[in-house]
C-alpha positions as a printed Julia matrix, in Angstrom:
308×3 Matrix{Float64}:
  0.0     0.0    0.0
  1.66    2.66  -0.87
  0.79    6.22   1.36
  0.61    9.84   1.71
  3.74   10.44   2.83
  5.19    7.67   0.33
  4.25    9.62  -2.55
  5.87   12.75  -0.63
  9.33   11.58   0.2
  9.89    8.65  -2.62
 11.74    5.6   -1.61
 15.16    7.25  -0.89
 16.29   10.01   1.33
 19.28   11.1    2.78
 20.12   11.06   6.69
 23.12   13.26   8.19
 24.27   14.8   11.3
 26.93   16.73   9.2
 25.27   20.2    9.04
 25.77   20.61  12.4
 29.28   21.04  11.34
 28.96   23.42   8.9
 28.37   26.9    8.53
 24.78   27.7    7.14
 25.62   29.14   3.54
 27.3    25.92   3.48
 23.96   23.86   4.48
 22.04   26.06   1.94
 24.01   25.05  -1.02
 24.23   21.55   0.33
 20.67   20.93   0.9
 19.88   22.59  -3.38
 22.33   20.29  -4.55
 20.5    17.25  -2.89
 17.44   18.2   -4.36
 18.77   18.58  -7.67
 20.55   14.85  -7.09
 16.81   13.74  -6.98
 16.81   11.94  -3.3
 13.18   12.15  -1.94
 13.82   13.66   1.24
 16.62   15.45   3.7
 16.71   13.65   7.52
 18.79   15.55  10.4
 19.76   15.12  13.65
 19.42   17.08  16.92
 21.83   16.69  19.37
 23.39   20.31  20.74
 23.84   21.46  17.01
 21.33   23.77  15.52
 17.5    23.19  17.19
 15.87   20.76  15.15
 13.38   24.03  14.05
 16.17   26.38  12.7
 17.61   23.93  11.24
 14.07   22.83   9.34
 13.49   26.72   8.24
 17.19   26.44   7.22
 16.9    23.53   5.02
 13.35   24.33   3.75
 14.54   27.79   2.62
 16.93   26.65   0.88
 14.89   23.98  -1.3
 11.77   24.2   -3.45
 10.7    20.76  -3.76
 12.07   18.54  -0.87
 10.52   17.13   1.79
 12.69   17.47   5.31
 12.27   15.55   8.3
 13.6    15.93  11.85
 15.2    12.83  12.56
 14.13   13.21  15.0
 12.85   16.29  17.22
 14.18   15.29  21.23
 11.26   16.03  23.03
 13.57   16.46  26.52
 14.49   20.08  24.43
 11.12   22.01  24.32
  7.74   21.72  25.7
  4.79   20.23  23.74
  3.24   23.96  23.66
  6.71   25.05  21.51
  7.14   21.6   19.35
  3.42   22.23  18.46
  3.23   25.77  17.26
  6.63   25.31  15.06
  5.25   22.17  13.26
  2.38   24.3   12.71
  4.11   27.58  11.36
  6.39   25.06   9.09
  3.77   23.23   7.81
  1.79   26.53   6.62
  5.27   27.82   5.53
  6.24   25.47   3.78
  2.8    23.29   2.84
  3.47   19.3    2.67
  7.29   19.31   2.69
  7.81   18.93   6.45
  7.76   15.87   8.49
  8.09   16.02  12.37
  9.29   12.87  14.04
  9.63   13.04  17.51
 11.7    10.74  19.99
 13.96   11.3   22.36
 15.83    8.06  23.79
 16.92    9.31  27.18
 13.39    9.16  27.87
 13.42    6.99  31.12
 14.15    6.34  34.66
 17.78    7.46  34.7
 19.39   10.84  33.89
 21.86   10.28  30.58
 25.0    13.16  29.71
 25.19   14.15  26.31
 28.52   15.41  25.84
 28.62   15.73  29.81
 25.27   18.02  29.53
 22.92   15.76  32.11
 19.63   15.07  30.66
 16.65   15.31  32.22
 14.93   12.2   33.11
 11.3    12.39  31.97
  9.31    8.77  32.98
  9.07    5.51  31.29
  9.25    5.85  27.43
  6.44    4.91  25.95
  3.3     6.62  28.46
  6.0     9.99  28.4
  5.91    9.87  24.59
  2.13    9.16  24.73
  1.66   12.35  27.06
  3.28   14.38  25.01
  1.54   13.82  21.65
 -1.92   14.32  23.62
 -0.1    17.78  25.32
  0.53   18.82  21.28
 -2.75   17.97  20.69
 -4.15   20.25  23.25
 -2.45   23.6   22.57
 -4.82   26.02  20.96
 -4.47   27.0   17.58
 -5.03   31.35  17.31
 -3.65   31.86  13.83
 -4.98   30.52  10.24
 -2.44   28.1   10.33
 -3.31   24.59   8.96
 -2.95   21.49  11.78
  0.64   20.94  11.48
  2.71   18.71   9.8
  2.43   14.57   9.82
  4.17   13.05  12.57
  6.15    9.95  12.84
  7.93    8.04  16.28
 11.1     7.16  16.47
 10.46    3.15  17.61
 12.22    0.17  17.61
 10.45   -1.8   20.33
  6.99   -3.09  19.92
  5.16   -1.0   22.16
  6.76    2.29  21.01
  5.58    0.97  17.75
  2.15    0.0   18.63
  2.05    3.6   19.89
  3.15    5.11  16.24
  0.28    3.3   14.65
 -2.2     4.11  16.86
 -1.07    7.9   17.2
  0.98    9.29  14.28
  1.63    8.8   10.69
  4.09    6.14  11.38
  7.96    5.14  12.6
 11.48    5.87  12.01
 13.34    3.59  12.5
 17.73    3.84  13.42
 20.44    1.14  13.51
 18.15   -1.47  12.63
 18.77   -4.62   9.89
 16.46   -5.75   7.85
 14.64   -8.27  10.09
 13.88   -5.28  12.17
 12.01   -3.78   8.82
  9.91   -7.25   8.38
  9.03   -7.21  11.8
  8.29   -3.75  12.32
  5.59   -3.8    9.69
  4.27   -6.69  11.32
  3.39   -4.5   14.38
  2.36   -1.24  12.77
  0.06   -3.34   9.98
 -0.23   -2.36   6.48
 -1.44    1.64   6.27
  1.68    3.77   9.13
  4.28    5.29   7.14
  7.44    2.87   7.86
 11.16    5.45   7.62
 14.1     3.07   7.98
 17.8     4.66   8.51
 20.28    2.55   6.5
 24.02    3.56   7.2
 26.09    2.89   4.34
 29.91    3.08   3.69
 31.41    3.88   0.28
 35.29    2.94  -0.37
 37.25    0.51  -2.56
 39.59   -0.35   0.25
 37.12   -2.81   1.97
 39.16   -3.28   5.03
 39.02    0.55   6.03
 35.13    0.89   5.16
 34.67   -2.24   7.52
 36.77    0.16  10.67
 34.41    3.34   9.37
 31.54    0.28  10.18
 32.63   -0.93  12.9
 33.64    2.62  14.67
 29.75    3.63  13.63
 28.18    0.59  15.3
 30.96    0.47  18.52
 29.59    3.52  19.5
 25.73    3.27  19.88
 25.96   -0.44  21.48
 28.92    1.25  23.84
 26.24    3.71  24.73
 23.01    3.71  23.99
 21.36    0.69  26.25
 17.94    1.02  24.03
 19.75    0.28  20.45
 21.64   -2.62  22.57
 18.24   -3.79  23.97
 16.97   -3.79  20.67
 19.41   -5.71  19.12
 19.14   -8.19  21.54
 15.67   -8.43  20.73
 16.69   -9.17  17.63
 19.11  -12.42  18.07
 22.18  -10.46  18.93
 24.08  -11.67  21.72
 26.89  -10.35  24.06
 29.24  -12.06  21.32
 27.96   -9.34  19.06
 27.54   -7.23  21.36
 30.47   -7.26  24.54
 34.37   -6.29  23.65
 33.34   -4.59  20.58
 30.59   -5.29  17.46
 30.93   -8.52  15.55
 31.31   -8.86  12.08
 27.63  -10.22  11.7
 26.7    -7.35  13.83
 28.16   -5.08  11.69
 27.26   -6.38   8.64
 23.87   -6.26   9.36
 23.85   -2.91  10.29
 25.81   -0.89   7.73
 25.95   -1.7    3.73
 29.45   -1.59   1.97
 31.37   -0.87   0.3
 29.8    -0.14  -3.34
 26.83    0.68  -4.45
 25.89   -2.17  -5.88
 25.47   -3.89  -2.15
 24.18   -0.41  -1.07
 21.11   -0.34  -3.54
 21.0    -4.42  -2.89
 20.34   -3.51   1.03
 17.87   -0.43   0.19
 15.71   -2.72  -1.81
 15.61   -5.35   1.08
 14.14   -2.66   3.81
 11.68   -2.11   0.75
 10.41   -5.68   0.59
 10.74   -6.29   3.98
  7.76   -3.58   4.69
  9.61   -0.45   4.5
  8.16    2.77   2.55
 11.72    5.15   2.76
 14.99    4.55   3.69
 17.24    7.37   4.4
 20.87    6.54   3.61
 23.63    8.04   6.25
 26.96    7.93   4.37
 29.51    7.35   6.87
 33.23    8.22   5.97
 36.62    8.33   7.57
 36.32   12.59   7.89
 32.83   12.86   9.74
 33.49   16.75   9.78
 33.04   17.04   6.26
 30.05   16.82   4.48
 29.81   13.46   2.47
 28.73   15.36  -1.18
 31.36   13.66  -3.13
 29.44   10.27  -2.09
 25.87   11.89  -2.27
 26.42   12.06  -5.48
 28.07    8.92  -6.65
 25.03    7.1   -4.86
 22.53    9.52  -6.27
 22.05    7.33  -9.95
 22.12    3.78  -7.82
 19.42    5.03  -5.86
 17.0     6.82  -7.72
 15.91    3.76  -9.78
 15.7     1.59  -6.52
 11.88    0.4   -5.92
 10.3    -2.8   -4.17
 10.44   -5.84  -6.24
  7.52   -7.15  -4.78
């Protein structure tokens, strides 16, 4: 079935962190040239960068066509009153070209440091992330602005899941392999908008895209305990898991090295149940933007659709 937001973002985005990095006439020119490459959709991160609302108005400005999508929004950074209004001024600014996801994943019982910045600790995951859609869904509207823009959850567990389908447009999905994809549609059913993050490597030398791998996954299962319960979930054990990621771990994780095996994995998350996949190139030089590889990928992907 294919949706809404489907049509909107194609089958292939891009994912990055980078622009954090980089000054914002250099995220302006960045963000044209992906539209021009033809991907379907720009995904960022928030972290202690640029809010993830500057940095939509920054990439929407920039753009005529794309859709962008906060991958995702941290709801532990601004009330439900503030993350309600801004999706509603960006979705009349800017009419069906902005998608909100929400998650934060130091939503729990303990207080996490990001960068050594203590986070605040906000309740179990799942009824926190519950409050706060019905919180957005209570604030007043008192300008002509439309309802806002489609929301998705970031979820990996079942229950976070269950929650996307039953609240939002649908998931999005990080550090997950393919079986993740097949059973995630499982538990959201046929209609909710599945996103799936694929990280992908692109280098001849196969040995050094394997470290770029290996340092990617090392350093969410080092820590971030939800991607490592996850994976667990999943069949991984502390062999994949303890002393460093295994090679099955990693290979399941991130696609390399050419694009060949990179449009081979895309199209598996698409027959496994997923809608969109947003590629994160990872490289050896993480502070500068991956363009060269944007656009080797760009031909591999465009063409890339579900074979079933």
């Amino acid at each position: 079935m294919t949706t809404d937001l489907e049509h909107d973002l194609g089958h292939v985005g891009l994912w990055t962190f980078d622009f954090d990095g980089q000054p914002a006439t250099r995220v302006r020119e960045a963000a044209a040239e992906i539209e021009e490459l033809g991907y379907g959709a720009i995904w960022y991160g928030e972290a202690f960068g640029r809010d993830t609302v500057g940095q939509a108005w920054l990439l929407l400005s920039a753009t005529r066509r794309i859709a962008v999508a906060s991958g995702v929004a941290n709801i532990a950074f601004r009330d439900p009153v503030a993350m309600a209004t801004a999706a509603r001024a960006l979705g009349e600014a800017f009419p069906g070209r902005y998608l909100l996801g929400l998650g934060g994943h130091r939503v729990d019982d303990t207080i996490h440091k990001l960068d050594g910045y203590p986070m605040p600790a906000l309740g179990r995951a799942v009824s926190t992330m519950d409050a706060y859609l019905a919180a957005m869904d209570a604030v007043p509207a008192h300008s002509p602005s439309p309802p806002g823009a489609p929301r998705v959850l970031a979820a990996l567990g079942p229950k976070m899941l269950s929650l996307a389908a039953l609240r939002t447009s649908g998931a999005h999905s990080y550090l997950v392999p393919v079986e993740h994809t097949r059973q995630a549609r499982e538990i959201l059913g046929p209609a909710p908008f599945l996103a799936v993050e694929q990280a992908v490597v692109l280098d001849s030398d196969v040995d050094r895209a394997r470290q770029i791998a290996t340092a990617h996954v090392g350093g969410y299962v080092a820590a971030a305990p939800h991607h490592e319960a996850n994976l667990r979930r999943l069949g991984f054990g502390s062999d994949d898991l303890i002393g460093g990621p295994s090679r099955r771990l990693v290979d399941a994780i991130v696609a390399y090295p050419d694009a060949t095996t990179i449009q081979d994995r895309v199209r598996q998350h698409l027959d496994a149940g997923a809608n969109h996949v947003c590629i994160q190139v990872l490289t050896a030089s993480p502070a500068t933007l991956p363009d060269l590889v944007w656009r080797e990928l760009a031909p591999a992907l465009q063409s890339v659709a579900p074979l079933s």
